[in-house]
Each structure stands twice: as structure tokens, then as C-alpha cells.
C-alpha positions in Angstrom: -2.1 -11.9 -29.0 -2.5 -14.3 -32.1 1.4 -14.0 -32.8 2.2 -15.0 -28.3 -0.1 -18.1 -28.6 1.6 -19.1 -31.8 5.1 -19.1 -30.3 4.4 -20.8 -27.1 3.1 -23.4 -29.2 6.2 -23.5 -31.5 7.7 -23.6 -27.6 6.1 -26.5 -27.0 6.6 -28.8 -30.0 10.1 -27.8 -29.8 10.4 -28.6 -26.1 8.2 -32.2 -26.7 11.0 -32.6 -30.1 14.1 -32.0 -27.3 12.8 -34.4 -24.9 11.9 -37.2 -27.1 15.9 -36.5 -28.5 17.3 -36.8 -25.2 15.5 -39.3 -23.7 18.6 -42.4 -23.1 18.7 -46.1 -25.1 16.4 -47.6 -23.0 13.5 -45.7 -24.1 14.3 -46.5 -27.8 10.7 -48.5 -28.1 8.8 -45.4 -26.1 10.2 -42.8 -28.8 9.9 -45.0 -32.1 5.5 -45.8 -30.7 5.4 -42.2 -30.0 6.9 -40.9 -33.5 5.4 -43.4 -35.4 1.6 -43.3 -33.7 1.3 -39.2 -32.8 2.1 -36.1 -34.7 5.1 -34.3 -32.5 3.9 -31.3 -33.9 0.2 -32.0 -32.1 1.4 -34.0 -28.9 0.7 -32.1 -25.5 3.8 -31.6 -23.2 1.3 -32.8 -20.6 0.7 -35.8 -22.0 4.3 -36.8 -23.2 4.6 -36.3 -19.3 2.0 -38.6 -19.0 3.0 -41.5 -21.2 7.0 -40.7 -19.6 5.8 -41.7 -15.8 3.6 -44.9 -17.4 6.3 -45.6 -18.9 9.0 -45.9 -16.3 6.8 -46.7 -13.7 6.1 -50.3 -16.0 9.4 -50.8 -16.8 10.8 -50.7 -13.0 8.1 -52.8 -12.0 9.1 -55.3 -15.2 13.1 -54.7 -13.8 12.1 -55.5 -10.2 10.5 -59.1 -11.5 13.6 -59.6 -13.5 15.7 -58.6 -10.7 14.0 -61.1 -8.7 13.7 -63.9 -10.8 17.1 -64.0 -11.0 17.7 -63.9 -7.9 15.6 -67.3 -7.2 17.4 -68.8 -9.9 21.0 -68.4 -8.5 22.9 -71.5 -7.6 22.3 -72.8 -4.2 26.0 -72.4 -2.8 28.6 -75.1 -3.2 28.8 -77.8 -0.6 32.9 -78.3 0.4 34.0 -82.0 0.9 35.7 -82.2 4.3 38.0 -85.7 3.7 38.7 -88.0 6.9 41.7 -88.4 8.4 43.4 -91.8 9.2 46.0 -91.9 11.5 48.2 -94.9 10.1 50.8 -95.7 12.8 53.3 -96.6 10.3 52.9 -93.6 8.1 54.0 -90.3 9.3 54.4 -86.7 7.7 57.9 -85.8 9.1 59.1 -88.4 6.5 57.7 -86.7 3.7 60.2 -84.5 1.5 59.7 -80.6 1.5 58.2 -81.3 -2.5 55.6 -83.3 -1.1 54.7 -81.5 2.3 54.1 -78.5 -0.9 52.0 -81.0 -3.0 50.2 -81.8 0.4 49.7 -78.0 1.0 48.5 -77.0 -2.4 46.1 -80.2 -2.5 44.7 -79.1 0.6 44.0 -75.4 -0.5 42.0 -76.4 -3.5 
């Protein structure tokens, strides 16, 4: 019986071990506190669960305020400049060259 409960717990620190490895980038921080403050060797499953859902749960809250921060800080949007038209009697388009009317077209795009 001695020689089961030793190798569930040798199951367990090597199951707390492969989780702290696979964990991604973004939990960097949570891995370097947790191997520098506990002993792997010692640290309950249940608890690594623990510290795991604290952990995410805090840092989607922190995204979400990020996320909408930045939203409040986006430019309001451009204003367009609509130009007036005068209707000169003595100036017409159909004099203009075809160079021009292109000029005239691209200015216009812009």
C-alpha cells in the first residue's frame, strides 16, 4: 500500500511539472511566481488548479479593460470637406483637354 501512495504522488508532481511546461507565453509570470515561491515537488494538483482559474479569470478581466480603453481612445472618424461649386458662365468643362478632365477626376477622388 506504502509503495501505491508513493507513485500516485510521483503521478502528481510529474503531472503538476507537465502542466506548468505546457502552459503558453502568456503565463511566463504565473510559472516563474510559482517555481520560484512553491516546491513543485510539494504543490497540490488542486491548488495549481486553483491558482490556473485566478489566474485567467484576472487577466481577462485586465484584457477586457484594455480592450475597452482602447476602444474609447480610437479617433473620432474623419470629417470629408465637400467644396462649393460656382457656376462661372464664362468657364465651362467641355473646354477642358482630356489631361485636365483626368487631373479634375483624380483631384476629385482624393
Amino acid at each position: 500500500m506504502a509503495v501505491r501512495g508513493l507513485i500516485e504522488i510521483l503521478l502528481m508532481v510529474k503531472l503538476v511539472s507537465k502542466i506548468l511546461r505546457s502552459l503558453s507565453e502568456d503565463w511566463n509570470s504565473l510559472k516563474m511566481l510559482i517555481d520560484n515561491l512553491k516546491d513543485v515537488n510539494t504543490y497540490p494538483l488542486e491548488e495549481l488548479y486553483g491558482t490556473l482559474m485566478t489566474y485567467e479569470l484576472n487577466n481577462a478581466e485586465t484584457n477586457e479593460k484594455t480592450r475597452k480603453s482602447k476602444e474609447e481612445m480610437k479617433e473620432p472618424p474623419k470629417r470629408q470637406i465637400a467644396l462649393k461649386s460656382t457656376n462661372d458662365e464664362g468657364s465651362s468643362n467641355t473646354n477642358m483637354s482630356g489631361e485636365e478632365l483626368d487631373d479634375l477626376v483624380l483631384l476629385v477622388k482624393k
